[in-house]
C-alpha positions as CSV (number, residue, x, y, z in Angstrom):
1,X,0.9,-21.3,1.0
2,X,3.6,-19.0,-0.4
3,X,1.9,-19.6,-4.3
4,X,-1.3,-18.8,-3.3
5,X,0.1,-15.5,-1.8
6,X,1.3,-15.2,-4.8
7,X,-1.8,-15.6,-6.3
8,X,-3.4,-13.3,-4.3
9,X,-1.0,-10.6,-5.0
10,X,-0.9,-10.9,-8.3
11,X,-4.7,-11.0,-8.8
12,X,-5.2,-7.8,-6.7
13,X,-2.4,-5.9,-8.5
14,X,-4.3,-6.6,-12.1
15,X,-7.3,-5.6,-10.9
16,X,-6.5,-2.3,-9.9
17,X,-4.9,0.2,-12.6
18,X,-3.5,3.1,-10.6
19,X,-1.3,0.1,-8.7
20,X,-0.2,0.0,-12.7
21,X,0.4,3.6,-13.6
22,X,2.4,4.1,-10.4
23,X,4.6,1.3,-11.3
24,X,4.0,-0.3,-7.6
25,X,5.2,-3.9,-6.9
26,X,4.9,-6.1,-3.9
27,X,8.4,-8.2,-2.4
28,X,7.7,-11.2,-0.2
29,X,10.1,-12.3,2.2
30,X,8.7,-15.3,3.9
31,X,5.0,-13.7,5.3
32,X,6.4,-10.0,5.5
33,X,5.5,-8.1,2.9
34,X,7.0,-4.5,1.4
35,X,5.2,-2.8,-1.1
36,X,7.3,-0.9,-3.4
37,X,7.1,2.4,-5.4
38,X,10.1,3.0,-8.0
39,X,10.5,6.8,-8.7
40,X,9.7,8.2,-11.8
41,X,9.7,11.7,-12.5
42,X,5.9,12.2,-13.3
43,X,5.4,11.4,-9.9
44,X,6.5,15.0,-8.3
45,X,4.4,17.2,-7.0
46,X,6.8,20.3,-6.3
47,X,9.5,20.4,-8.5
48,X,11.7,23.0,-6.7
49,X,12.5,20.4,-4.3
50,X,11.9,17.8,-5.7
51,X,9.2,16.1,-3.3
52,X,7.1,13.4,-4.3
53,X,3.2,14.7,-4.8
54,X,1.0,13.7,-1.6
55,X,-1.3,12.2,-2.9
56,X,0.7,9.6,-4.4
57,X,2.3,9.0,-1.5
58,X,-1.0,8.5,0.4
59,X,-2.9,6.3,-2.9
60,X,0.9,4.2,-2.7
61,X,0.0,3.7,1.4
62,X,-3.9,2.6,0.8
63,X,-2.6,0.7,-1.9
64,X,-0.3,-0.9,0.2
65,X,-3.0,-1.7,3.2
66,X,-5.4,-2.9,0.4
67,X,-2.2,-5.4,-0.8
68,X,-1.4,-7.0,2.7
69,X,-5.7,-7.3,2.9
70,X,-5.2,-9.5,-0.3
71,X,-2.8,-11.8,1.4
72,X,-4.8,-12.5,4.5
73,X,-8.1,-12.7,3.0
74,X,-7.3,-14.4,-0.7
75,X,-10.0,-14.9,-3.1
76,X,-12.0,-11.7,-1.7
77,X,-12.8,-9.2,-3.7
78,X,-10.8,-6.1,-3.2
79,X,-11.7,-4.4,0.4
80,X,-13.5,-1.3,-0.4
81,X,-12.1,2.2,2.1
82,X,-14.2,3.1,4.3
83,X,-11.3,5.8,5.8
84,X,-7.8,6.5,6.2
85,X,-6.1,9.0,8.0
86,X,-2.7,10.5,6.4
87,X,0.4,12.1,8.6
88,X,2.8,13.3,6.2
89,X,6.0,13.2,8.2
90,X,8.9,14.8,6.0
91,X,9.2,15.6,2.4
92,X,9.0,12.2,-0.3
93,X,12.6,12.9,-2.2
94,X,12.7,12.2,-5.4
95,X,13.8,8.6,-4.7
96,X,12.0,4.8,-4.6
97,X,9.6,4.6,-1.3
98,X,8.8,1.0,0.6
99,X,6.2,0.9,2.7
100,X,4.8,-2.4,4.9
101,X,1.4,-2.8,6.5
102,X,0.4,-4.0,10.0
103,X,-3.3,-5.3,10.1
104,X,-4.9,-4.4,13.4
105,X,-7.8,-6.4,13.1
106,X,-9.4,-8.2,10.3
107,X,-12.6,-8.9,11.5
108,X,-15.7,-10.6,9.3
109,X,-16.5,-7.0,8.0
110,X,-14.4,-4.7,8.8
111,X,-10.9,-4.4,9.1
112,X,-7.7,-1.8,10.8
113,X,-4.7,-1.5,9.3
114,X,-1.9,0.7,10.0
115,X,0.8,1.3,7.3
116,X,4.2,3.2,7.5
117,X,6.4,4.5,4.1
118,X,9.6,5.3,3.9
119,X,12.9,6.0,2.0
120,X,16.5,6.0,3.3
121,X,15.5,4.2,6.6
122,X,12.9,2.6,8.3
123,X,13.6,4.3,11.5
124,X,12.4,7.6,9.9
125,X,9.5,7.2,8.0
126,X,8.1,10.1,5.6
127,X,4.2,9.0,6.2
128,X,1.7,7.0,8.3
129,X,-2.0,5.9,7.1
130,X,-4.9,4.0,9.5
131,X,-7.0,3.1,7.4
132,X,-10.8,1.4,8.2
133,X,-11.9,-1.4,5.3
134,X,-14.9,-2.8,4.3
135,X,-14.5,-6.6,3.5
136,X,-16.4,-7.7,1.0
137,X,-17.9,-11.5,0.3
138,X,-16.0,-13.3,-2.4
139,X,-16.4,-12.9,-6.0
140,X,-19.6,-14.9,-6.8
């Protein structure tokens, strides 16, 4: 089971680029998975602070809900957004961000997923997407 999640992650991380120029990785740990972004300076938005830019931090959450999607629907082709809703909680600090996703509901079509990022500690996330997803039929 664990090398086909494997699989599955791998696959859906080389088939999307932006997962590639953010430098994102997934860690497995049994059937939990965090979805990692290392910092890298091109990734501010404000510089006086430094902060990371939104909309990184928001493409690094859907990125994340379309990763956990992989792994409970392998051999899919990659769920296509239908929405996602963004609450930016605190400032991203110029530091690596995790995030993990928690699917709602993965129905036939469509599926809910809820996804929380954060630095320093869980406990105090800097961000929180719901996202809707279209799931598509697999690859022909």
């Amino acid at each position: 089971m664990e090398d086909t999640a494997i699989r599955s992650l791998d696959g859906f991380l080389q088939q999307v680029p932006y997962v590639r120029f953010l430098g994102m990785r997934v860690e497995l740990a049994g059937d939990e998975m965090t979805a990692v972004l290392p910092f890298r300076e091109t990734l501010i938005g404000n510089p006086i602070l430094p902060a990371l830019h939104g909309g990184v931090i928001g493409a690094f959450m859907e990125l994340t809900a379309l990763a956990q999607l992989s792994l409970a629907a392998p051999g899919r082709r990659v769920p296509k957004t239908i929405d996602i809703t963004i609450e930016y909680l605190r400032s991203g600090r110029a530091q690596d961000t995790y995030a993990r996703a928690i699917l709602r509901k993965v129905g036939r079509r469509v599926a809910n997923v809820q996804v929380e990022a954060w630095q320093d500690s869980r406990s105090q996330p800097i961000a929180g997407l719901t996202g809707h997803f279209l799931m598509r039929n697999e690859e022909p």
